[in-house]
FIKOLZA-1660 file (N, C-alpha, C; in steps of 0.1 Angstrom, whole numbers, plus 5000, padded with zeros to 4 digits):
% residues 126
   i   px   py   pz ch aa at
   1 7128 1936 8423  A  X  N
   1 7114 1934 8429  A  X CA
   1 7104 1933 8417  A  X  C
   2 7098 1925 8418  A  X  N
   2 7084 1919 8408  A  X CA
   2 7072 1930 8408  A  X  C
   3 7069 1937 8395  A  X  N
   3 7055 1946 8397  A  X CA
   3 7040 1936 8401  A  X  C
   4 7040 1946 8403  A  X  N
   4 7026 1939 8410  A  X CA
   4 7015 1941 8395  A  X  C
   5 7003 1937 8395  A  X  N
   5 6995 1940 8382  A  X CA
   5 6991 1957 8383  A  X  C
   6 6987 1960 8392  A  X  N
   6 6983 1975 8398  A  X CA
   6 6999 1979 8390  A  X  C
   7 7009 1978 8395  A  X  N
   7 7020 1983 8387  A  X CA
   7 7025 1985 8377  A  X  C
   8 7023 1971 8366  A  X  N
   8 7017 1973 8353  A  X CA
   8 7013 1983 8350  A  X  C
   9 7000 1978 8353  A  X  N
   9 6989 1983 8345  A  X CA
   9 6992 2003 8341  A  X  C
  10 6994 2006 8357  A  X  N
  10 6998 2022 8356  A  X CA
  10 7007 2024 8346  A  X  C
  11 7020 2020 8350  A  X  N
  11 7031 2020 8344  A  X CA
  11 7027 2017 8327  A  X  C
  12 7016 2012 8323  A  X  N
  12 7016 2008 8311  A  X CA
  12 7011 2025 8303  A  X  C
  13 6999 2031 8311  A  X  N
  13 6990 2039 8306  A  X CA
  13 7003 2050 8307  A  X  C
  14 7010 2051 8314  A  X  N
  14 7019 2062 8314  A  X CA
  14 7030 2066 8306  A  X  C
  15 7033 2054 8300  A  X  N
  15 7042 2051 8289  A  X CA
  15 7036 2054 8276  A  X  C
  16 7025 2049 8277  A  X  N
  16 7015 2051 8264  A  X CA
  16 7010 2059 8260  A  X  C
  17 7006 2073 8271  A  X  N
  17 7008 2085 8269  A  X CA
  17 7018 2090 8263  A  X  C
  18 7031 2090 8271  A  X  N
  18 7042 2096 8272  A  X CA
  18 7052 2091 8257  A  X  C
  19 7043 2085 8253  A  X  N
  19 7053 2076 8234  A  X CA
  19 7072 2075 8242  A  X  C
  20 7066 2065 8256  A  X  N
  20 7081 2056 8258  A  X CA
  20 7078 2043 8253  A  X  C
  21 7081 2046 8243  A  X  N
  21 7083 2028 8233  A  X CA
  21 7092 2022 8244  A  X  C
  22 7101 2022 8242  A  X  N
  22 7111 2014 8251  A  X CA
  22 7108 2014 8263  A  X  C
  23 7101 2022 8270  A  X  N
  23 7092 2018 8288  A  X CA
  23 7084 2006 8285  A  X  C
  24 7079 2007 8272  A  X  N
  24 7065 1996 8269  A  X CA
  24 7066 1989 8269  A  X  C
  25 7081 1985 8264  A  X  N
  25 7088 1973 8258  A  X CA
  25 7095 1967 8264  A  X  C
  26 7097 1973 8280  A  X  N
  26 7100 1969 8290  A  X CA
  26 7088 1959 8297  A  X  C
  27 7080 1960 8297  A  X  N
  27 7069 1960 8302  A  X CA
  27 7061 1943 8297  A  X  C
  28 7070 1939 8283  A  X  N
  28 7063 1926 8278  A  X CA
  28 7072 1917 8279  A  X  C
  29 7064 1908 8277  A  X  N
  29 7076 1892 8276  A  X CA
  29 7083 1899 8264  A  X  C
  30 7095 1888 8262  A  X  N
  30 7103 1890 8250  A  X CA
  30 7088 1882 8238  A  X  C
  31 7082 1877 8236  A  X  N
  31 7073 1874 8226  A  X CA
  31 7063 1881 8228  A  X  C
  32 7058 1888 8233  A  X  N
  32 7043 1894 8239  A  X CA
  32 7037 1897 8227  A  X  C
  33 7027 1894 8225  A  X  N
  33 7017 1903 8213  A  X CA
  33 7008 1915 8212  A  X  C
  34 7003 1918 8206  A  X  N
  34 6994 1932 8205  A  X CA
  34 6981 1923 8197  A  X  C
  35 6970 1928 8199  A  X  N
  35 6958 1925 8193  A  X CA
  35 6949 1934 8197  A  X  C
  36 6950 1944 8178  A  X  N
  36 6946 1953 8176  A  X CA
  36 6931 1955 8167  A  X  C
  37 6925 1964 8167  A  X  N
  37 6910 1963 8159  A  X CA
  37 6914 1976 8147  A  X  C
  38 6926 1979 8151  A  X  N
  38 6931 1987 8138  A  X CA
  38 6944 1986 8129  A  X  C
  39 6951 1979 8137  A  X  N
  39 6962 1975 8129  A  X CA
  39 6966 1959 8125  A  X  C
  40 6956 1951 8138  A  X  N
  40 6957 1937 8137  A  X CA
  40 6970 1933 8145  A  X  C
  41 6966 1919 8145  A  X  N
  41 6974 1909 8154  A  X CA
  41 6990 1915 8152  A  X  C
  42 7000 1920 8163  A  X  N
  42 7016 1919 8157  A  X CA
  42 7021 1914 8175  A  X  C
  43 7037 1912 8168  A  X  N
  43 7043 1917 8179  A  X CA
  43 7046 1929 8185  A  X  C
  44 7044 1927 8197  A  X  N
  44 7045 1942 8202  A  X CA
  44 7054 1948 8203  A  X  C
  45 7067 1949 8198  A  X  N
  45 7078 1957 8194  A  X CA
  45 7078 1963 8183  A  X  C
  46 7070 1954 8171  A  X  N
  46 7062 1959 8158  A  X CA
  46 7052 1972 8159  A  X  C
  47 7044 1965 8167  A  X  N
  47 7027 1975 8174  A  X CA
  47 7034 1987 8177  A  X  C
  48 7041 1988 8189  A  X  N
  48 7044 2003 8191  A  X CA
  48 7053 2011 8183  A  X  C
  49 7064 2007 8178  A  X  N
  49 7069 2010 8169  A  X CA
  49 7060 2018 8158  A  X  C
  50 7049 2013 8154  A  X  N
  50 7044 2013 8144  A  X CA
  50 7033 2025 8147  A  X  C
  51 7026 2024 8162  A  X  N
  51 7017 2036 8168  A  X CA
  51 7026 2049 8167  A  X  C
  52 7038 2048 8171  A  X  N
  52 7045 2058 8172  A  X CA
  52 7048 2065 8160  A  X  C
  53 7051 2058 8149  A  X  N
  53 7050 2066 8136  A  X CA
  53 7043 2072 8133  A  X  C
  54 7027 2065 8140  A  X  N
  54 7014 2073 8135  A  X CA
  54 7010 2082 8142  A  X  C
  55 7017 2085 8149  A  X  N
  55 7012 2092 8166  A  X CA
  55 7020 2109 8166  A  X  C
  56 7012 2119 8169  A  X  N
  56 7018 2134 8170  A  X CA
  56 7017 2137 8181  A  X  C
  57 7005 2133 8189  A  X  N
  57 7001 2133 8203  A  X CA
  57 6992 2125 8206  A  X  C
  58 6993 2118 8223  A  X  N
  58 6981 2113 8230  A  X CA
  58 6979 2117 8240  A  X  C
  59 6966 2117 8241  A  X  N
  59 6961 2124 8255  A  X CA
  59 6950 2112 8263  A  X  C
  60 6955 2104 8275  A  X  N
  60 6948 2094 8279  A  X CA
  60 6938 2101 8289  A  X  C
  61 6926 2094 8295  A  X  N
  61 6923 2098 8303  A  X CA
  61 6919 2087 8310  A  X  C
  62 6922 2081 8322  A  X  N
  62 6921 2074 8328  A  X CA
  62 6905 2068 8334  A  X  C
  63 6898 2055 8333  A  X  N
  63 6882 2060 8336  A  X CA
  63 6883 2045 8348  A  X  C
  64 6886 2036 8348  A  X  N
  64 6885 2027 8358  A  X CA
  64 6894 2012 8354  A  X  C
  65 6899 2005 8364  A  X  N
  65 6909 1993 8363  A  X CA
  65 6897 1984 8369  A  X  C
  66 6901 1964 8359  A  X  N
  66 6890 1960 8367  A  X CA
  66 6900 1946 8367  A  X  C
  67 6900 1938 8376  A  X  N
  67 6905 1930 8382  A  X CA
  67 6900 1917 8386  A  X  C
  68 6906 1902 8381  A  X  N
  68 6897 1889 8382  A  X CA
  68 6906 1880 8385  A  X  C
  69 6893 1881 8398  A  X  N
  69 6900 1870 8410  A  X CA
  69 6908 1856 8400  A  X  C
  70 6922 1854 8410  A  X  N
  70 6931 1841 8404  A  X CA
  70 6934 1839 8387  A  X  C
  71 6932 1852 8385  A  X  N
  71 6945 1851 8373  A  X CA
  71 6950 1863 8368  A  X  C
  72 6960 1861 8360  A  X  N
  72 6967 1872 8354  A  X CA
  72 6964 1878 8347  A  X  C
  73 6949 1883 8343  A  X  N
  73 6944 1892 8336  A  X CA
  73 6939 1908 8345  A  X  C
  74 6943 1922 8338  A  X  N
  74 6933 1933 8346  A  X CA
  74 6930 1940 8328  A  X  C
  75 6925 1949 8332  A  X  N
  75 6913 1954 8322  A  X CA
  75 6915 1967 8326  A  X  C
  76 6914 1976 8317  A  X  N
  76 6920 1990 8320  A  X CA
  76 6907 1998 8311  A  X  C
  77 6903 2007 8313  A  X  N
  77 6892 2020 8306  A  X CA
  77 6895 2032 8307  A  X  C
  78 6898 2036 8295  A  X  N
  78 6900 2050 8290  A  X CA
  78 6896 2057 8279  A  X  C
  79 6900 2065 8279  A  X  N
  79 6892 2078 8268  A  X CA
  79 6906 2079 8265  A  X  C
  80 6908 2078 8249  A  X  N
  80 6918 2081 8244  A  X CA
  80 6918 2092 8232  A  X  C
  81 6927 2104 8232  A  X  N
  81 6924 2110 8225  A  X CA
  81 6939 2114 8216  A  X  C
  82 6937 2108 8203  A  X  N
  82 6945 2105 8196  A  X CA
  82 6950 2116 8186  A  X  C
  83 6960 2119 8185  A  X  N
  83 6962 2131 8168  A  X CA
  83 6977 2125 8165  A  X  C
  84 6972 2126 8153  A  X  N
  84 6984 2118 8141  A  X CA
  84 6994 2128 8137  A  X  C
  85 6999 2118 8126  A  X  N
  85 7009 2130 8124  A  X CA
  85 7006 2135 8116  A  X  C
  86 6993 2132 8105  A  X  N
  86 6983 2138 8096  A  X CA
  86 6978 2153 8100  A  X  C
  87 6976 2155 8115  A  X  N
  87 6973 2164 8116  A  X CA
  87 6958 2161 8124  A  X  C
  88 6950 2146 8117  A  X  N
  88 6942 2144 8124  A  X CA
  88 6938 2139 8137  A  X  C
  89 6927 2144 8145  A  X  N
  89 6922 2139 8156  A  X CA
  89 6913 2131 8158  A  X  C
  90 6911 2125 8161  A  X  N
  90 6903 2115 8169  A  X CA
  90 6906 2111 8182  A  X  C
  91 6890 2108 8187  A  X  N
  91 6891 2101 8201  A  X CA
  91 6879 2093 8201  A  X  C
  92 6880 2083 8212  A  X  N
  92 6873 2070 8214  A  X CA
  92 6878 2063 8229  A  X  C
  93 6868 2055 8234  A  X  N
  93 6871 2050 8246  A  X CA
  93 6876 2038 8245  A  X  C
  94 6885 2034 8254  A  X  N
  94 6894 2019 8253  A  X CA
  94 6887 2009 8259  A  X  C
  95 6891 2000 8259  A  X  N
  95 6894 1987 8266  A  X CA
  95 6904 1981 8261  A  X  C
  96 6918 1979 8274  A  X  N
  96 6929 1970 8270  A  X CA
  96 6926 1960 8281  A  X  C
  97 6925 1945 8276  A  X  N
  97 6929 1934 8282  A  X CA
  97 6941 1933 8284  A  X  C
  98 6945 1930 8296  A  X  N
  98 6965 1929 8298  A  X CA
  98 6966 1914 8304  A  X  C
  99 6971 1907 8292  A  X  N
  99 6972 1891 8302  A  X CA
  99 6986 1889 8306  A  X  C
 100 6990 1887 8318  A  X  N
 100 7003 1888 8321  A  X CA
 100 7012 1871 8324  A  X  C
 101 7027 1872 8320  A  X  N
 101 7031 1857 8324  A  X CA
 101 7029 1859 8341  A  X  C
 102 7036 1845 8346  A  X  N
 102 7037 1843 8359  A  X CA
 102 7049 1854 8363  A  X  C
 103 7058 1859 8354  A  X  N
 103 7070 1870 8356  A  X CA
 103 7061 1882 8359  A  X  C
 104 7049 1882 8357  A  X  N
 104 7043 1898 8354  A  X CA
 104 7046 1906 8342  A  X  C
 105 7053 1901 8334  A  X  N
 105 7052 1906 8318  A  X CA
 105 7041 1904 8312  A  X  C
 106 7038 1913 8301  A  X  N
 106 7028 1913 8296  A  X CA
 106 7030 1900 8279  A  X  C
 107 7022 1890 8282  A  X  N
 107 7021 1884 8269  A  X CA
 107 7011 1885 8258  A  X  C
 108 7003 1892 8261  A  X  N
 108 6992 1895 8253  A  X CA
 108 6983 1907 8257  A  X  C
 109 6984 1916 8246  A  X  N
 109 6973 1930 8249  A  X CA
 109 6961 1930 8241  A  X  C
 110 6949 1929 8244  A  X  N
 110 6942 1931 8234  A  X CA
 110 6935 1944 8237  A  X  C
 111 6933 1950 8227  A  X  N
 111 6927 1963 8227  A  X CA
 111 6912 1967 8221  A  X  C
 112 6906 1964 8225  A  X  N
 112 6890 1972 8217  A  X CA
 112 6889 1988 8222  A  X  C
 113 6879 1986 8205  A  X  N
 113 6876 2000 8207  A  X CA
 113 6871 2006 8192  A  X  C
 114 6862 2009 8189  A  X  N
 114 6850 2016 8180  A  X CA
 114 6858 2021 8170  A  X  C
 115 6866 2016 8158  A  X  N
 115 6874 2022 8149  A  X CA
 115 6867 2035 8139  A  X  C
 116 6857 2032 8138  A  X  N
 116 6845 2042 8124  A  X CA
 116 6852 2052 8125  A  X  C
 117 6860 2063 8136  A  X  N
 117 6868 2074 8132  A  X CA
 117 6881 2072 8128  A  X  C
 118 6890 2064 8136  A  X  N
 118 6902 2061 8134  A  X CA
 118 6908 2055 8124  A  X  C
 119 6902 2043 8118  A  X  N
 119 6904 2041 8110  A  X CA
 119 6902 2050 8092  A  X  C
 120 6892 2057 8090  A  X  N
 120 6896 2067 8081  A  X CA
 120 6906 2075 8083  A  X  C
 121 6910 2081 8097  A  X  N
 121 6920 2089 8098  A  X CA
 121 6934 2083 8096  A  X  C
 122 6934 2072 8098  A  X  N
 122 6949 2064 8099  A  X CA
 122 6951 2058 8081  A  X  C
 123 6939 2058 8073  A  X  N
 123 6942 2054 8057  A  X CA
 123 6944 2066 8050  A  X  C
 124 6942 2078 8057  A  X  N
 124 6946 2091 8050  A  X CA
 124 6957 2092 8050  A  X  C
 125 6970 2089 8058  A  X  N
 125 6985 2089 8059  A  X CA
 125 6989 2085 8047  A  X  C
 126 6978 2076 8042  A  X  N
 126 6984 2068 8025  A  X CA
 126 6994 2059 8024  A  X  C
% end
């Protein structure tokens, strides 16, 4: 049975919490991309892979899904609250664009979101 976007989209925040790389990675085309404002354009088997190294805990908090008539785009908002494996913390609010194929895979994520904390924290890892 085919996810629906509502499907997705959950299934995406819950994985993303929970550092299931491989739920995530279920979840994209075999090409899907990531487009990031802190690590930059990759593929998304690259992207999480790569969050995960940097990652000790996440703590999501869910704030609203938004949805546009006749196409495969939804829009997800959350408060993400991030600690590395630095030790440091940071948090900041999301926006992930989730553009989906006609399969309901995800081919493209973009993610915004106010780096001025995170990024110092993530060039301390060295």
């Amino acid at each position: 049975m085919r996810m629906t976007k509502e499907d997705v989209a959950k299934s995406y925040l819950n994985f993303l919490e929970n550092d299931q790389v491989e739920e995530i990675m279920a979840l994209f085309a075999e090409d899907g991309i990531v487009v990031s404002p802190l690590y930059g354009t990759m593929p998304a088997k690259s992207f999480y892979k790569t969050l995960a190294a940097d990652t000790a805990n996440s703590v999501l908090n869910f704030d609203g899904v938004f949805y546009e008539d006749n196409t495969n785009r939804i829009s997800l908002l959350f408060d993400y609250d991030w600690e590395l494996k630095t030790g440091e913390k940071v948090s900041f609010k999301v926006v992930d664009i989730i553009e989906l194929n006609d399969d309901h895979k995800i081919n493209k994520l973009i993610i915004i979101y106010d780096t001025v904390h995170s990024r110092p924290a993530i060039q301390q890892k060295g």
